[in-house]
C-alpha positions in Angstrom: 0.0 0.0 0.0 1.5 3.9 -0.8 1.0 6.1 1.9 -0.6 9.0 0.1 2.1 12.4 1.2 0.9 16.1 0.6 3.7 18.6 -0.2 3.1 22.3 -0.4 5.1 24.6 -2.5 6.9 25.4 0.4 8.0 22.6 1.6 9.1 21.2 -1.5 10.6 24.1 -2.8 8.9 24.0 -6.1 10.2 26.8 -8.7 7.4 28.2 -10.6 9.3 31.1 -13.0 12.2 30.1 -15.6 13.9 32.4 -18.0 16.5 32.7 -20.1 19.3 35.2 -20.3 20.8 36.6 -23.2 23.5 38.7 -22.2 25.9 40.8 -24.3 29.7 41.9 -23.1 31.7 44.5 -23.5 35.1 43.6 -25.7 37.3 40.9 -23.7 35.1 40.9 -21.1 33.2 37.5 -21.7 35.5 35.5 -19.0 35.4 37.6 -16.3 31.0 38.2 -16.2 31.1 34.2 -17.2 32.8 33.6 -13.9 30.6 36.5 -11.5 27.9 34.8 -13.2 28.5 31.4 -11.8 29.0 32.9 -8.3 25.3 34.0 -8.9 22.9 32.4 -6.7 19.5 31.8 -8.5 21.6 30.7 -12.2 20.6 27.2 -13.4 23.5 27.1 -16.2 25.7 30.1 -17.4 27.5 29.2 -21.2 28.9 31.0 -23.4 27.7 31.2 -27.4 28.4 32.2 -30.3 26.6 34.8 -32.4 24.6 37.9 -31.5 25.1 37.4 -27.3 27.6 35.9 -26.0 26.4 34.4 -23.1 23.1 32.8 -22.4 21.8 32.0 -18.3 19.0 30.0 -17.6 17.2 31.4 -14.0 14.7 30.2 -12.0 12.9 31.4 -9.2 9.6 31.0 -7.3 8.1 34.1 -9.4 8.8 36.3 -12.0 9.1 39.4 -9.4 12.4 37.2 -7.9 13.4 36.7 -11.4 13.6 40.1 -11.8 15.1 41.6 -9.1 17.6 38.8 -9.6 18.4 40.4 -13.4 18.1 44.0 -12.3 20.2 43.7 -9.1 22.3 40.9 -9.3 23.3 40.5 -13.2 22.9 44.2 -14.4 25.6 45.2 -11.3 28.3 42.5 -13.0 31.1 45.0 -14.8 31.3 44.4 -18.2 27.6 43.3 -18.8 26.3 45.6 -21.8 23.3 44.8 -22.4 20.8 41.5 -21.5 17.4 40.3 -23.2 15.1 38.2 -20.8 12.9 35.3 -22.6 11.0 34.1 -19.9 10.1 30.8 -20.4 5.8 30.2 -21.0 
């Protein structure tokens, strides 16, 4: 017999927001956000691409207001970010 268990978001910690982030350097600066980046709390996976952006992070977070501040003041305060595009993920 299964014992029937009832989690609540809480308690299991359930994310309910995902985005992706393009992000755009400044010249020879790719490394150096790659590696803030990964010190981020709240990144899933930080890589580095090829073609218009060169970097692309994948956040989650329990809402899309979390996501944001995490963008706004985590990622937008890392020298040598230019620019970044949000996708948020439907």
């Amino acid at each position: 017999m299964i014992d029937e268990v009832n989690f609540s978001r809480k308690e299991v910690n359930l994310v309910s927001a995902k985005a992706f982030v393009l992000i755009e350097t400044a010249v020879g600066k790719t490394k150096e956000v790659v590696s803030a980046l990964k010190k981020t709390e709240g990144l899933n996976s930080v890589d580095t691409v090829t073609g218009p952006y060169d970097i692309i992070a994948v956040v989650e977070a329990e809402d899309l207001n979390k996501i944001g501040d995490l963008i706004t003041g985590k990622i937008h305060a890392i020298e040598g970010i230019s620019r970044t595009v949000t996708c948020l993920v439907v």
